[in-house]
ROTI-142699 format. One record per atom (N, C-alpha, C): x, y, z. Coordinates in steps of 0.05 Angstrom, whole numbers, padded with zeros to 5 digits, always signed. Example, Ala and Ser with C-alpha at 12.3 -4.5 7.8 and 13.67 -1.06 7.14 Angstrom:
! residues 2
+00264-00114+00156/+00246-00090+00156/+00264-00066+00156/+00257-00045+00142/+00273-00021+00143/+00258+00001+00157/
! end
This chain:
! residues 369
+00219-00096-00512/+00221-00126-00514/+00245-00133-00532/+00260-00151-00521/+00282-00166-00539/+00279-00172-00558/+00291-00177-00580/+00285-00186-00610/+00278-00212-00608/+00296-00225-00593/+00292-00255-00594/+00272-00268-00572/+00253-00244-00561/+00243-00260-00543/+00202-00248-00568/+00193-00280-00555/+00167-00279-00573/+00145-00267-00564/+00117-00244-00571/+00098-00240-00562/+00086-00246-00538/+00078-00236-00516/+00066-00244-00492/+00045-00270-00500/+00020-00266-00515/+00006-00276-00525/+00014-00299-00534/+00037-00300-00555/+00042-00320-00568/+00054-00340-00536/+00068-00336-00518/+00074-00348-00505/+00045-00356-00495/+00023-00340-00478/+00018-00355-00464/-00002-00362-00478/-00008-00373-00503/-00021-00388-00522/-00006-00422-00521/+00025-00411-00525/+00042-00433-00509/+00034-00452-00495/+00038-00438-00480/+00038-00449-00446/+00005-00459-00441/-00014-00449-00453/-00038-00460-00446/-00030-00481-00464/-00025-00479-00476/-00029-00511-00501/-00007-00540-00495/+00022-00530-00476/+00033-00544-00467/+00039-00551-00451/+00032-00540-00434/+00026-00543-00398/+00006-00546-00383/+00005-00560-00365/-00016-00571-00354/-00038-00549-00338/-00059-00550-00338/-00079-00524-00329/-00072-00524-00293/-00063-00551-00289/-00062-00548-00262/-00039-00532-00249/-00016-00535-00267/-00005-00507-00263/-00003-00476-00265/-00013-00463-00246/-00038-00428-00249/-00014-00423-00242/-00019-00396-00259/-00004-00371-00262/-00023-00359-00243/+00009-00335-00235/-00003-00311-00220/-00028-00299-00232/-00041-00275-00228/-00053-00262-00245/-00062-00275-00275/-00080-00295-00274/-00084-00314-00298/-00099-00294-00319/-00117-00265-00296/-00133-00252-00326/-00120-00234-00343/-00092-00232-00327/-00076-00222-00345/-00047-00228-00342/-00035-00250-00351/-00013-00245-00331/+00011-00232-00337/+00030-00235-00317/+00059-00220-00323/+00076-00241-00339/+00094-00226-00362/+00117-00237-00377/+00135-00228-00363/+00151-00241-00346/+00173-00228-00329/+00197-00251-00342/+00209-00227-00354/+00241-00244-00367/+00269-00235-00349/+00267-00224-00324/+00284-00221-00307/+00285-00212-00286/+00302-00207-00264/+00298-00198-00241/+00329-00192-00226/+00325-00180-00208/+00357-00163-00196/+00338-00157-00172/+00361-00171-00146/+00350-00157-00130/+00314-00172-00116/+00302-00147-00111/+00274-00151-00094/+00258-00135-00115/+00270-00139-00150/+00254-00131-00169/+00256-00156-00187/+00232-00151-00197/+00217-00165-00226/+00214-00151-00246/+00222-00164-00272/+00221-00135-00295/+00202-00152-00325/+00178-00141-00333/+00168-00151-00364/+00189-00150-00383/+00175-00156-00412/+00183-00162-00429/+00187-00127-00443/+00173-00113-00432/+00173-00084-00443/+00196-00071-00424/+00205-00080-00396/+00224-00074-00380/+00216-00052-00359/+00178-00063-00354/+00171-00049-00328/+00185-00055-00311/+00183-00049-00278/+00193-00062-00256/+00173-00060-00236/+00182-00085-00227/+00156-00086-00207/+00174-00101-00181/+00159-00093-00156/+00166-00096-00128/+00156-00125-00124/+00178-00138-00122/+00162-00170-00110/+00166-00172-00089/+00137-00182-00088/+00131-00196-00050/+00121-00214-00048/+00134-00228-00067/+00120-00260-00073/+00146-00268-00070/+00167-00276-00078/+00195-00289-00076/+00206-00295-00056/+00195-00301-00039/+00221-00304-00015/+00231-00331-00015/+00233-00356-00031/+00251-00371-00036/+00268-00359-00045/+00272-00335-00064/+00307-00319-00073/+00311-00303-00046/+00322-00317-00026/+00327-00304+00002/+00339-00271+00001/+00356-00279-00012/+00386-00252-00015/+00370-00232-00034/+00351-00245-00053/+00341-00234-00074/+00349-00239-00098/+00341-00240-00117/+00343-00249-00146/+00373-00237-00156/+00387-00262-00169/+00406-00258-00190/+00424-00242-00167/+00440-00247-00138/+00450-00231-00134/+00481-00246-00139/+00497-00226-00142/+00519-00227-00155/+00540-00243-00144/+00540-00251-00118/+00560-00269-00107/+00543-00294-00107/+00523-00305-00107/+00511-00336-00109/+00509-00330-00139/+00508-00317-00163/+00512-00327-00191/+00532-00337-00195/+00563-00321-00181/+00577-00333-00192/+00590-00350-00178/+00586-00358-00155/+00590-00376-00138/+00583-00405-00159/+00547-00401-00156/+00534-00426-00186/+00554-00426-00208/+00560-00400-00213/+00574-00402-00245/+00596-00413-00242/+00617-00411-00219/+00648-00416-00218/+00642-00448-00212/+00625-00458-00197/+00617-00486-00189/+00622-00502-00215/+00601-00487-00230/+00583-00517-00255/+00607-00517-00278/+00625-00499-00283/+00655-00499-00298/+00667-00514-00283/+00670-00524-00260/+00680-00551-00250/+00684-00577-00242/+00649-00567-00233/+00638-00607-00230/+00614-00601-00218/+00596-00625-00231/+00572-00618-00225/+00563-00652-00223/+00561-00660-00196/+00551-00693-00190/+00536-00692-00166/+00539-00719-00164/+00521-00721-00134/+00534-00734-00110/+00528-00730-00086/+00545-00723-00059/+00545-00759-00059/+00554-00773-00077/+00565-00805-00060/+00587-00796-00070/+00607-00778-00079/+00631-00777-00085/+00643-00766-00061/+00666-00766-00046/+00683-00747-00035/+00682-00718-00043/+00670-00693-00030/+00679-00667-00039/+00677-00650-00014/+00691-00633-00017/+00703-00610+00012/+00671-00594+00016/+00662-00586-00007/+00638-00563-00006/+00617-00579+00011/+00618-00604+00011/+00586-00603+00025/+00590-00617+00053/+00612-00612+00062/+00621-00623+00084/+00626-00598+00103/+00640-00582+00086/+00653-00554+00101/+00610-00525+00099/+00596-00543+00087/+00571-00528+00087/+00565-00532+00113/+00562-00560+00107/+00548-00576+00140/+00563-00567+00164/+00588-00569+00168/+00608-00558+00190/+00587-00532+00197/+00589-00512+00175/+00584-00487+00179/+00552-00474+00197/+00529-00501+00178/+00504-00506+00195/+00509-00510+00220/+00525-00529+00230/+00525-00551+00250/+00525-00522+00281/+00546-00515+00272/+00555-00487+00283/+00532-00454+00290/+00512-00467+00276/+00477-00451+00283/+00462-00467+00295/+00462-00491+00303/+00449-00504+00313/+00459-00517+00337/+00431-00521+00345/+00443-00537+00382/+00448-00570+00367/+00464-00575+00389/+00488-00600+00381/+00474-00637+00380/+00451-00631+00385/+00435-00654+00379/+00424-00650+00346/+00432-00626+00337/+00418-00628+00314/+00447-00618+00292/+00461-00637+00282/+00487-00637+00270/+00489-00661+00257/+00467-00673+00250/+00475-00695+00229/+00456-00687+00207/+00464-00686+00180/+00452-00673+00158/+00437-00685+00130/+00410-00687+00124/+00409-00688+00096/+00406-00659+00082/+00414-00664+00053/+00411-00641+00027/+00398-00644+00015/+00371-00638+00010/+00348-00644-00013/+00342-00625-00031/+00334-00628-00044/+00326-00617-00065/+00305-00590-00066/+00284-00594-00049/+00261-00589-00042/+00245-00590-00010/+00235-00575-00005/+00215-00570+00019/+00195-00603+00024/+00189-00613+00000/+00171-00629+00001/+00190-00655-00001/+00219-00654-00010/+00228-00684-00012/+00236-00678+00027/+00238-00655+00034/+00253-00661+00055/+00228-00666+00085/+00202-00647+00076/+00173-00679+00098/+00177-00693+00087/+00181-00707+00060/+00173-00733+00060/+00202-00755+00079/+00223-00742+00075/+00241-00761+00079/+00234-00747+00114/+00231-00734+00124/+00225-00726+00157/+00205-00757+00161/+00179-00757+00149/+00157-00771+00154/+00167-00800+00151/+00177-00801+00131/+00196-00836+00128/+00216-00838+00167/+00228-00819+00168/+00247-00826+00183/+00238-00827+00217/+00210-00814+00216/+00188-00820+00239/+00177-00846+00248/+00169-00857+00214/+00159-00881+00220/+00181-00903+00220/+00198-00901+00223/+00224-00910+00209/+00231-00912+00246/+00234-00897+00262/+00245-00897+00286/+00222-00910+00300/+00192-00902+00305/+00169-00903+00321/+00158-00936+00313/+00161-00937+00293/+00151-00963+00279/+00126-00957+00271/+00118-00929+00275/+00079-00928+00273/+00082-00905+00250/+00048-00906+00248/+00043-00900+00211/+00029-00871+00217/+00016-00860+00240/-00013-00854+00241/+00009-00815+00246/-00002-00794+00232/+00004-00764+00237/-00008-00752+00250/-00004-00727+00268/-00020-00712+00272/-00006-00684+00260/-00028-00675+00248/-00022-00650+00237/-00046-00626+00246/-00036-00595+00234/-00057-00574+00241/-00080-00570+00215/-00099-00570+00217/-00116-00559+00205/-00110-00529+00182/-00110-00530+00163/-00101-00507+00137/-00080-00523+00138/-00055-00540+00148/-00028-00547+00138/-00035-00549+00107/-00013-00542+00103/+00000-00561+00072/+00034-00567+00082/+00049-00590+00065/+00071-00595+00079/+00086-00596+00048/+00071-00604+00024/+00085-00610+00000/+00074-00618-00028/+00082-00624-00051/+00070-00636-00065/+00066-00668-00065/+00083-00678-00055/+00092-00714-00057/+00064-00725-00058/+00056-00748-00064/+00030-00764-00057/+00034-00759-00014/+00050-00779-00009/+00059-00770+00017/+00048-00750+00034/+00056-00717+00023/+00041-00703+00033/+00022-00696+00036/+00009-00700+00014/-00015-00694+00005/-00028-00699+00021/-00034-00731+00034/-00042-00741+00046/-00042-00732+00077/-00019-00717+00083/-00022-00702+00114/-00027-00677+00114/-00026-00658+00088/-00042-00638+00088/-00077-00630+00080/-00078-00614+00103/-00115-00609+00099/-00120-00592+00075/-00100-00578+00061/-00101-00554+00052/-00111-00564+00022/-00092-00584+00020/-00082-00600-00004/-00114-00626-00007/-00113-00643+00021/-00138-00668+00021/-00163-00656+00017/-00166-00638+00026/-00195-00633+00025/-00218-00637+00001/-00196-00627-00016/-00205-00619-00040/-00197-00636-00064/-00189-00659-00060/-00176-00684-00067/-00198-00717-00058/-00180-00729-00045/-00187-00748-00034/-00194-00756-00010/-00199-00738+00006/-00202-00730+00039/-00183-00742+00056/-00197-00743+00079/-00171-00746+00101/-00174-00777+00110/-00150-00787+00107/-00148-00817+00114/-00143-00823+00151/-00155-00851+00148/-00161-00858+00174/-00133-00853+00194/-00114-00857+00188/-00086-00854+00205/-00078-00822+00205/-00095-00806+00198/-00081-00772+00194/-00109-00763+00218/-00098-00755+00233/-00116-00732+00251/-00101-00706+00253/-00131-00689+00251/-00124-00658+00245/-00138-00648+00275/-00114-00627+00282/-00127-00604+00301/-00126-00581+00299/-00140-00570+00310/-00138-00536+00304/-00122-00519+00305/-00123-00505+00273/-00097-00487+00281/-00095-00459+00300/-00077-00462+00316/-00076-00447+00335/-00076-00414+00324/-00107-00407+00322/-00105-00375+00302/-00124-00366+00335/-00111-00349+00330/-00124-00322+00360/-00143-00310+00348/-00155-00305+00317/-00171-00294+00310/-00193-00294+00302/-00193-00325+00283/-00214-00346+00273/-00222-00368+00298/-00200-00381+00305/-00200-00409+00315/-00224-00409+00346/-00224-00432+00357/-00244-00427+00381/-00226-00416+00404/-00204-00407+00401/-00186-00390+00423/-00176-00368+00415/-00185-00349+00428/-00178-00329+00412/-00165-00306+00427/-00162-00270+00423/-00145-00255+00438/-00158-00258+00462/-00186-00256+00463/-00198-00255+00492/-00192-00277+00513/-00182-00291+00506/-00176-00320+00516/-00156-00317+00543/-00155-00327+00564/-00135-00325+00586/-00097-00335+00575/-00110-00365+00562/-00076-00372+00552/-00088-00387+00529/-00086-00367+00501/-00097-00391+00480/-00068-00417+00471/-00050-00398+00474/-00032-00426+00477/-00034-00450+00489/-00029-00447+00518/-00042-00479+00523/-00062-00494+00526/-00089-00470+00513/-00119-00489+00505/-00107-00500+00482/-00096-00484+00456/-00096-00500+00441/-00074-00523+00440/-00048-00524+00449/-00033-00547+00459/-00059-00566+00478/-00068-00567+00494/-00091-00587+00498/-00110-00598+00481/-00113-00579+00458/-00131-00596+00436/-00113-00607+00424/-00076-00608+00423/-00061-00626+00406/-00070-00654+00414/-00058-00648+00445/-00067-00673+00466/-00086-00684+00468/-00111-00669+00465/-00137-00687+00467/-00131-00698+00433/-00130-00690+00407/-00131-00706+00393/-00114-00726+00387/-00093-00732+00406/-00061-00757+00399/-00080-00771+00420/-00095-00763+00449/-00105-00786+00469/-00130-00800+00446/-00147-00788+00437/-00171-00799+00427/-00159-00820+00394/-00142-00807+00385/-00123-00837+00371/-00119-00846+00378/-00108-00848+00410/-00096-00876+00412/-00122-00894+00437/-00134-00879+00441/-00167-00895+00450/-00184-00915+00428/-00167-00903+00400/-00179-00916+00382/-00159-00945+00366/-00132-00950+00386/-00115-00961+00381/-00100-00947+00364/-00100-00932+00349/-00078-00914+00333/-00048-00915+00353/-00021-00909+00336/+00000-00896+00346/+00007-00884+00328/+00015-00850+00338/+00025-00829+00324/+00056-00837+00319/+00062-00831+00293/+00090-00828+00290/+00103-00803+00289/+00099-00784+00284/+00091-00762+00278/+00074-00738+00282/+00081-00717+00294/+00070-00687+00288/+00080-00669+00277/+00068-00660+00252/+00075-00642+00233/+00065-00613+00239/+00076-00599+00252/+00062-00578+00261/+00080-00552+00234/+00106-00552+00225/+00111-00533+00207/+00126-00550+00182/+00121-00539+00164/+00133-00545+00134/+00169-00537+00136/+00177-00562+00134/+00209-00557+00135/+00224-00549+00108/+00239-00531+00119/+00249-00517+00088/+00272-00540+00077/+00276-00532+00046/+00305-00556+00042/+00325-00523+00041/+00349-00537+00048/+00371-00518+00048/+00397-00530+00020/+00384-00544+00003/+00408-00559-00006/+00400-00581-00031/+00421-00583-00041/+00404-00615-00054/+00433-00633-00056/+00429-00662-00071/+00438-00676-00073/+00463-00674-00088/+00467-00654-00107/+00498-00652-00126/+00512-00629-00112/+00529-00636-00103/+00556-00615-00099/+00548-00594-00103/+00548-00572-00126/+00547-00547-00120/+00536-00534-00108/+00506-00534-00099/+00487-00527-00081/+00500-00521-00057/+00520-00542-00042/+00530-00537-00020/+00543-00508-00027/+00569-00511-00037/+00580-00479-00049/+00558-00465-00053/+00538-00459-00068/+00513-00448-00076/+00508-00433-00046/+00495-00453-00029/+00483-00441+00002/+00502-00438+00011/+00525-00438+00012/+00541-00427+00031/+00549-00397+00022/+00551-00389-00003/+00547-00372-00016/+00528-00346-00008/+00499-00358-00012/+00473-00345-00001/+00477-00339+00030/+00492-00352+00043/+00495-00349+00075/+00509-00330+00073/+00540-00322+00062/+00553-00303+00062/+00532-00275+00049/+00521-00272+00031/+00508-00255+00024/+00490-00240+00045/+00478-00268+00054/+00457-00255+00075/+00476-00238+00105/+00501-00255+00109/+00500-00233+00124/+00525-00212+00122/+00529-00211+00098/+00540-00186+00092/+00516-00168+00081/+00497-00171+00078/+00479-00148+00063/+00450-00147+00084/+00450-00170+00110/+00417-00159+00115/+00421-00141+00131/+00443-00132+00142/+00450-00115+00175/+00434-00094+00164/+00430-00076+00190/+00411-00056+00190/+00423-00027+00178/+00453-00046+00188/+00483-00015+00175/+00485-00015+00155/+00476-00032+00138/+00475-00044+00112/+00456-00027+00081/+00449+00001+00084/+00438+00013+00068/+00427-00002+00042/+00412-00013+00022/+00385-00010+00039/+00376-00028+00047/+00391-00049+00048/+00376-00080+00062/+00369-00076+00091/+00351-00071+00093/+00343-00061+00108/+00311-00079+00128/+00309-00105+00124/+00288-00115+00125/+00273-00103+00147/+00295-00104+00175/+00267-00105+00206/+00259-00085+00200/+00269-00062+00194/+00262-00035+00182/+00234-00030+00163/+00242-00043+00147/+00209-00051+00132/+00189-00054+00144/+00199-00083+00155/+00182-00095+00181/+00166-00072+00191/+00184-00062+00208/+00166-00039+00225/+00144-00017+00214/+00162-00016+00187/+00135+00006+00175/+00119-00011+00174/+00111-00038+00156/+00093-00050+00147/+00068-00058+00165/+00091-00071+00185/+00072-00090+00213/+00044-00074+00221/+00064-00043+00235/+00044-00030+00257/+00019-00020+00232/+00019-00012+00211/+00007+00000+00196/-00017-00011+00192/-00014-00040+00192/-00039-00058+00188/-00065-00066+00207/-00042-00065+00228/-00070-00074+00250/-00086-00043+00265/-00073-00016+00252/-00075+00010+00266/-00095+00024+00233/-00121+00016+00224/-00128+00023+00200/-00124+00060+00207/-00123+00071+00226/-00126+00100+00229/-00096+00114+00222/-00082+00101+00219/-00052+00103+00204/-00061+00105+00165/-00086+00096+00162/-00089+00098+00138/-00116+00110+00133/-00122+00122+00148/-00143+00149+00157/-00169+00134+00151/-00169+00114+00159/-00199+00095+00169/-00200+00082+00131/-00185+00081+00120/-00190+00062+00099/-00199+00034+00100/-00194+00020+00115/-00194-00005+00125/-00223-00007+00143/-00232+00011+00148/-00261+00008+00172/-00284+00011+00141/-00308-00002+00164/-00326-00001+00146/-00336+00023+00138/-00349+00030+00108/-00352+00009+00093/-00342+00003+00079/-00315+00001+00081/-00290-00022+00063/-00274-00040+00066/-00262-00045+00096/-00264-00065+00098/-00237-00073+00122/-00241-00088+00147/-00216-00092+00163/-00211-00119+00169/-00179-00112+00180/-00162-00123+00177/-00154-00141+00203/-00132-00159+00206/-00122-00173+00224/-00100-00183+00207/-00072-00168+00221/-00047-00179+00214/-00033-00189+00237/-00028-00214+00223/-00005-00233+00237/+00020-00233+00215/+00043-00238+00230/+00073-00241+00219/+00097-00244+00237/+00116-00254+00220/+00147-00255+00233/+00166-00257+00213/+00184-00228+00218/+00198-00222+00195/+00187-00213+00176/+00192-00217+00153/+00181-00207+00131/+00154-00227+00127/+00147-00246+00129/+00131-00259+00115/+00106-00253+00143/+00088-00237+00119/+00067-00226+00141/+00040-00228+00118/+00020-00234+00144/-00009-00238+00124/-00032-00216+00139/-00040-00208+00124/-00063-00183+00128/-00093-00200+00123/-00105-00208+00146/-00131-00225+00134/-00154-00195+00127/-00162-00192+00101/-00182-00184+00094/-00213-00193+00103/-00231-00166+00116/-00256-00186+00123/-00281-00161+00121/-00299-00173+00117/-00327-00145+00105/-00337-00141+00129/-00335-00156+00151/-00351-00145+00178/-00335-00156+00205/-00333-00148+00218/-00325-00146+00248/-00325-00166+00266/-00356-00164+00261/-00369-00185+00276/-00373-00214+00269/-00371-00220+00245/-00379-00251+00226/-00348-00257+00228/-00327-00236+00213/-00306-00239+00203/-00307-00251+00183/-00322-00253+00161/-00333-00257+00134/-00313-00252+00111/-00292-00269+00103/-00263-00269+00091/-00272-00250+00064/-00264-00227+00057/-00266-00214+00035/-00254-00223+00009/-00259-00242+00004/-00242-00255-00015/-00249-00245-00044/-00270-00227-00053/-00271-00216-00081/-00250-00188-00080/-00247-00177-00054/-00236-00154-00040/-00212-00164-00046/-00195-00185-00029/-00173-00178-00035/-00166-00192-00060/-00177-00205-00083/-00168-00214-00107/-00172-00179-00124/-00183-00166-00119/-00184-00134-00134/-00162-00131-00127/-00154-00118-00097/-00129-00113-00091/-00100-00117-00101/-00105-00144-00107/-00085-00156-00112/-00082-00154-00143/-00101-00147-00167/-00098-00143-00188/-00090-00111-00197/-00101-00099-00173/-00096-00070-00173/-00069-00059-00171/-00060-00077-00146/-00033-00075-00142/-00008-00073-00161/-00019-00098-00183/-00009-00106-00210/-00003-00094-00219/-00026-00074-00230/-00025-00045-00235/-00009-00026-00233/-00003-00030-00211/+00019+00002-00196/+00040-00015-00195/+00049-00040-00204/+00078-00062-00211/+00085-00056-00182/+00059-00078-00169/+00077-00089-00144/+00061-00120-00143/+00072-00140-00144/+00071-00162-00149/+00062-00177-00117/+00045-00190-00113/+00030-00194-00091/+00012-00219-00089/+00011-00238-00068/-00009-00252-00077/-00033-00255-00056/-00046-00280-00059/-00073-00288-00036/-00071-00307-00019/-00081-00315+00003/-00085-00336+00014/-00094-00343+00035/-00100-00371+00048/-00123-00378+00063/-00140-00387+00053/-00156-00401+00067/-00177-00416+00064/-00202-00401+00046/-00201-00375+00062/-00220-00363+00044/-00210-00355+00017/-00183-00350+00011/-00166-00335-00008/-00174-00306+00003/-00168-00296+00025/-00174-00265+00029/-00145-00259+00046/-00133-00266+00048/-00099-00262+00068/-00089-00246+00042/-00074-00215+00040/-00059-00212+00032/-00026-00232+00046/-00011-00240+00025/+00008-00254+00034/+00033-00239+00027/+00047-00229+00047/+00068-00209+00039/+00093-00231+00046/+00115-00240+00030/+00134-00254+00038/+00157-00238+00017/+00163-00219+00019/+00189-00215-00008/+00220-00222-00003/+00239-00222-00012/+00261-00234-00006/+00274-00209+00021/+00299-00210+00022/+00310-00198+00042/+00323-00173+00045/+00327-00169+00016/+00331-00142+00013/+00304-00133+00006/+00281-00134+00011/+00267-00110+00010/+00267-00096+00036/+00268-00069+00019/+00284-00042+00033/+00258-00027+00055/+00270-00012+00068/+00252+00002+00077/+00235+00032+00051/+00251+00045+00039/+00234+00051+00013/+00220+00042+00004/+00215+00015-00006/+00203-00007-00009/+00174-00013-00006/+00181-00012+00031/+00155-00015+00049/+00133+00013+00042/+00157+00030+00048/+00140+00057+00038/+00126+00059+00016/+00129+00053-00007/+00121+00050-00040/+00104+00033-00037/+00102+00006-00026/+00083-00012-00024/+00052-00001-00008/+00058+00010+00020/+00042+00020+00035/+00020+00037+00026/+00042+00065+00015/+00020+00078+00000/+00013+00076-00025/+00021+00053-00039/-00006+00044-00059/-00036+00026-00049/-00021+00012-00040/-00046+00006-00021/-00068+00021-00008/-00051+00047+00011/-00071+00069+00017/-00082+00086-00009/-00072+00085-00035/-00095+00088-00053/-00107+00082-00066/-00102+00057-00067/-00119+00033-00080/-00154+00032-00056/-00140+00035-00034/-00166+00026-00016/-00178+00051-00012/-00162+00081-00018/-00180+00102-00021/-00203+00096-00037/-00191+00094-00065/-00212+00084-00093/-00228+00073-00088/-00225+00046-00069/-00252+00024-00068/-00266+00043-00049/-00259+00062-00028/-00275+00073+00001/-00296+00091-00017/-00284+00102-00040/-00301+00126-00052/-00316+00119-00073/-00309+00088-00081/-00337+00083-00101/-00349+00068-00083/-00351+00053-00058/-00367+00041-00052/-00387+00069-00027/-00380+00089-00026/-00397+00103-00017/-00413+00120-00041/-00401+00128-00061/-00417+00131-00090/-00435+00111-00095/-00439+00085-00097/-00455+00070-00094/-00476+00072-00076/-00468+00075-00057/-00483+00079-00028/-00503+00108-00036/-00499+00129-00044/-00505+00151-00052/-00521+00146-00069/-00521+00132-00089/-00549+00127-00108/-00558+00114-00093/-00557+00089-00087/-00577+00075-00076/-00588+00093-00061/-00582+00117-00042/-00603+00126-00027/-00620+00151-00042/-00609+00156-00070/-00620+00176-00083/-00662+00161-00094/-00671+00180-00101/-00699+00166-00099/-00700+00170-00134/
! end
């Protein structure tokens, strides 16, 4: 630990006392003091390291060396906001305009994921003249009041769902009422979009709006950011190629993906009596739904909150999610490596050894007389 940096404890004595409870830490029963990061690593105050697979807003990965000093060479020169004349956020946009099909080349820069639904949702009702959303069921879109209001994830548990927001089902092949066995669950569930925009407007409603994904921000409002992401763009693709040692993502990918939904890759760890799986993903950001039976599909959610503290343990940084809180949620930035995947994998395969062999030790007394 640094000289100048203060006790774990004393901080988060801190932080309970000056910050609001509604802002949770990772791991609250114990958590991490992480005073830095390099890369698709996280490091404590003692200068463990740990594998993050929680970060994938640091795309390129933490602190990487051409967007620091890209930021750093920026803010030594000017640091305002885009009503001035400047080359950077013009020659950004050029550069977008040039990934995108040609109806979509006129640009805002926000700050945030959530200023940029809200200003999407303004600019809906703004064209349509009408107030009323349709969104999916589990959405969240943001923090704003705004959002709030069109996510289920967020209303439920709040102030519920207001009369102009209709929700439909989210299109899951696993949970949802369409599922793998299904002929085309795609266009049953596109017909339940439809049946729920016809039965709004049976009720006089007009949709302005369908929010079907959370739009990312690429940008914000002061000049540097533009340099900033244009920066992060050069990084990403000088470092994600596959020729690229070890950025190596699809690579990961591939170990990770097949491993999950094949529990016999992990020599029946995952079958009962401990517990399987259903993974969905694209790219890196992949979710493993945890579940205690087969047949109910009964979200394991004390299961994977162990996991996930266990993981802690072996400094790989990890979180939860879903409705039930039982989704492991794997999203790490872009350089995680294919080594990586490997190190990740088999802690997991012995973490879920551990749980397979006390929960049949268990099993063993109970049948002892």
């Amino acid at each position: 630990m640094a000289a100048d940096q203060r006790p774990k404890a004393d901080t988060l004595a801190l932080r309970q006392r000056l910050i609001s409870s509604s802002c949770r830490l990772f791991f609250p029963e114990d958590p991490v003091k992480i005073v830095r990061a390099q890369g698709q690593y996280m490091y404590d105050e003692q200068g463990a390291e740990y594998i993050d697979c929680i970060s994938n807003v640091a795309h390129v990965g933490h602190c990487h060396p051409l967007v620091v000093r890209a930021a750093h060479e920026q803010n030594q020169v000017l640091n305002t906001n885009s009503r001035y004349l400047h080359d950077n956020i013009v020659d950004y946009a050029q550069r977008l305009s040039e990934t995108l099909p040609e109806q979509l080349c006129v640009f805002y820069f926000l700050n945030s994921g959530s200023e940029a639904n809200d200003l999407a949702l303004r600019l809906a009702r703004h064209y349509t003249g009408h107030q009323d959303v349709v969104v999916l069921d589990h959405a969240y879109h943001g923090h704003l009041s705004s959002l709030i209001d069109i996510s289920p994830y967020k209303f439920r548990n709040l102030d519920g769902q207001k009369e102009w927001v209709h929700v439909a089902p989210l299109p899951d092949t696993y949970r949802g009422p369409y599922r793998e066995d299904h002929p085309n669950p795609a266009m049953a569930y596109a017909n339940e979009v439809k049946r729920v925009v016809s039965s709004a407007q049976e009720k006089g409603r007009k949709i302005a709006a369908f929010f079907a994904e959370s739009l990312p921000s690429v940008g914000g409002q002061i000049i540097p950011p533009a340099g900033y992401f244009s920066q992060v763009a050069d990084s990403r693709e000088k470092t994600s190629s596959l020729t690229s040692s070890p950025w190596a993502s699809p690579l990961a990918m591939a170990t990770l993906l097949p491993a999950w939904p094949q529990p016999s890759l992990w020599r029946g760890h995952l079958k009962p009596p401990a517990l399987s799986t259903s993974t969905r993903g694209v790219g890196l950001f992949i979710g493993v739904d945890l579940i205690k039976d087969e047949a109910t599909r009964t979200p394991a959610t004390e299961e994977a909150a162990y996991l996930v503290s266990r993981l802690k343990e072996n400094y790989v940084l990890l979180s939860t999610d879903g409705p039930g809180r039982n989704i492991l949620k794997f999203k790490p930035p872009m350089c995680f490596s294919l080594d990586n995947a490997r190190q990740v994998v088999a802690k997991l395969d012995a973490i879920l050894t551990d749980m397979e062999e006390k929960v049949r030790s268990c099993e063993t007394l109970r049948l002892q007389p």
